[in-house]
C-alpha angles and dihedrals in degrees: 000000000000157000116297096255083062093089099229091147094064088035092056093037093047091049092051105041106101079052094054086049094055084055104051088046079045086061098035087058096049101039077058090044084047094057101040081046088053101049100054095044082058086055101050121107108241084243094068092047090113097055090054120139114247119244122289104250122230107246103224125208104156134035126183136182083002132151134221090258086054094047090050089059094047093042093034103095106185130122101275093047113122093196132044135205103236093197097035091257140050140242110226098195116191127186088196121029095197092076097055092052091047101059080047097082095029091118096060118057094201112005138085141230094025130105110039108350097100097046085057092038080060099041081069098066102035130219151118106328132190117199117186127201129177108256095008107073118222127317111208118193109196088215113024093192136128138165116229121205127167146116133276131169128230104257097048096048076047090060096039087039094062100034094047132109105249089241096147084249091127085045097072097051111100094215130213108196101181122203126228104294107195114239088292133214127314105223137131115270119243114269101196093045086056103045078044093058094037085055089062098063095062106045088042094059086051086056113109125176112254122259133224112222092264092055108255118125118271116235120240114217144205117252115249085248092051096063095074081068090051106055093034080070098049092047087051086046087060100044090050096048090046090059108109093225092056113112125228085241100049076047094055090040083056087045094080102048106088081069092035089060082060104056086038093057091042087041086058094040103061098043086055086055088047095044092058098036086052088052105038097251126134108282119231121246105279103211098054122065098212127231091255082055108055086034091064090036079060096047093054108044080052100042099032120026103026097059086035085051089052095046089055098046087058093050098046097043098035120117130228084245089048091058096055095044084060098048085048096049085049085054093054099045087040094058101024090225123184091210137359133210129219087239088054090048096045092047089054090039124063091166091073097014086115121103096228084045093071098075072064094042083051088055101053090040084059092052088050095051091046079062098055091244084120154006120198125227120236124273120238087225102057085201096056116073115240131291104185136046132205103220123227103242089205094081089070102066090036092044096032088121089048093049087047093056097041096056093041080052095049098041078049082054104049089040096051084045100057095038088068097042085052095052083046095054089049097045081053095057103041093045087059088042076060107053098053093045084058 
């Protein structure tokens, strides 16, 4: 989640590409299959029709700008299915999420929650899945399951956020909201990191469950020592949801993390049996997810996606006006004022600079006030709101981290600012230098 400068596009391309990669090999090798198929259907003799081979399948790793009924044909594995799902699910991969929430409601002009929306709200969970279609029979995928990944920027999840049935769907992202990450370091990747990466697609499409003898999938467990990482998430899980600033949704979203620990766990632990098995090394015991492994599936739920979930919370379900109280609030801590004026406001913020904005400009100033950031001083006309603040000199000891980074952001402003006014200025002169020198 973020604004377009923040680069999602190369990010997403960059993490899928050993993926991609399986699925374009995936075509290579049927288009050859296709043609070897073809050619002996063309020499058989019409009296051996009936003992024909069926088709070769296209094996399927990746799926974008698709639709349910598109999904169905790639996770459907029957005798007449022309795809396959090689690991027995599917990437939908979406440069832009917004596309793929708007084609969710496309069956119903008007309403909500309908179309597509329950068929993704199980593709969460996985499982045997039937779908019927007059004149078609029915289509029965064996695992009707599917990982979606994609960008989306705020404004628009805002949107999608407020008009959309309360159908726990935005509960089941696990969301990366980045920060603004300067303009970073120019150095040369890590070759073997990424041949390292590239090395897990492959042996993890080659991973099955284990079976007991009469067929049924054998459990993988926790190791005695691994529970304690368990239950320290779910006790932070409670702590968090008993907070009284915690929103129903942030609590449903926590609602489902006991079981997202799981997958998580699960999720580490495979890719460390691919990893050595990609690189020849002994492979760990399969049916056990050892103590170091839950331990860093619990590290990261609490050091990565929690804080990552509250940040997005606070993206999708902010105000206009909560945006400007929090620009505001990031003036005041930046300058350390004792009081601030609605002129010096307005000439910093061009958001509200305009005269029929102020009635707004009154508003945020009130919420502000109802949080004890300020109190306004009373205006010489009694019929007039306020134009001055006197400013509670508290937030800067609670908020002296916060002051610290405003005004580091802001200095990082002016200076990239005039930086740019300053390179500007040079590539002018010398472009008219030039010019009379031509």
């Amino acid at each position: 989640m973020g604004g377009p400068s923040m680069l999602k596009t190369p990010v997403l391309k960059a993490a899928t590409k050993p993926v991609e990669l399986l699925d374009e090999q995936a075509r290579q090798r049927h288009a050859g299959e296709m043609r070897r198929y073809q050619s002996k259907a063309k020499a058989r003799l019409p009296e051996n029709l009936a003992d024909d081979e069926p088709p070769p399948k296209l094996q399927r790793f990746l799926v974008e700008s698709t639709t349910i009924e598109a999904l169905t044909e790639v996770l459907r594995d029957d005798s007449e299915a022309k795809q396959q799902a090689a690991a027995k699910k599917i990437l939908v991969r979406q440069d832009e999420m917004s596309e793929l929430v708007g084609n969710l409601d496309r069956y119903r002009s008007g309403g909500r929650g309908g179309g597509d929306r329950g068929a993704y709200l199980r593709l969460y969970n996985g499982g045997r899945h039937v779908v019927d279609r007059v004149g078609r029979g029915p289509l029965v995928c064996p695992n009707w399951s599917g990982c979606v990944l994609g960008g989306i920027q705020p404004e628009v999840i805002q949107r999608i956020a407020r008009e959309a049935a309360d159908d726990g769907l935005l509960q089941r992202f696990c969301y990366a909201v980045p920060s603004w990450q300067g303009r970073g370091v120019d150095r040369a990747p890590q070759a073997e990191a990424l041949a390292r990466y590239a090395a897990l697609f492959p042996a993890l499409c080659t991973l099955r469950p284990p079976t007991l003898e009469d067929g049924s999938v054998n459990p993988v467990a926790l190791h005695a020592d691994a529970q304690r990482h368990r239950h320290a998430v779910l006790e932070l899980l409670e702590a968090v949801q008993a907070m009284p600033d915690t929103s129903v949704r942030v609590k449903a979203a926590l609602g489902k993390w006991p079981g997202l620990f799981a997958r998580i766990a699960l999720l580490f632990h495979l890719i460390d049996l691919s990893d050595a098995t990609a690189r020849g090394s002994e492979v760990p015991c399969t049916l056990v997810v050892p103590e170091a492994t839950a331990h860093r599936a619990g590290a990261y739920m609490r050091d990565i996606l929690l804080p990552h979930l509250m940040r997005a919370d606070a993206v999708m379900f902010s105000s206009i006006q909560t945006g400007h109280a929090r620009w505001i609030a990031g003036f005041i801590l930046a300058h350390e004022r004792q009081r601030v004026e609605v002129r010096q406001i307005v000439r910093a913020y061009k958001a509200l600079y305009a005269p029929e904005q102020r009635t707004e400009l009154n508003s945020v100033m009130q919420s502000l006030e109802a949080m004890a950031w300020v109190r306004p001083e009373t205006p010489t006309n009694p019929a007039r709101p306020p134009s001055a603040w006197q400013v509670n000199p508290n937030i800067y000891t609670r908020f002296a981290q916060r002051a610290a980074m405003e005004r580091e952001a802001r200095r990082n402003a002016k200076a990239r600012i005039a930086e740019k006014v300053e390179r500007i200025r040079r590539d002018r002169a010398a472009s008219e230098a030039s010019e009379r020198l031509g």
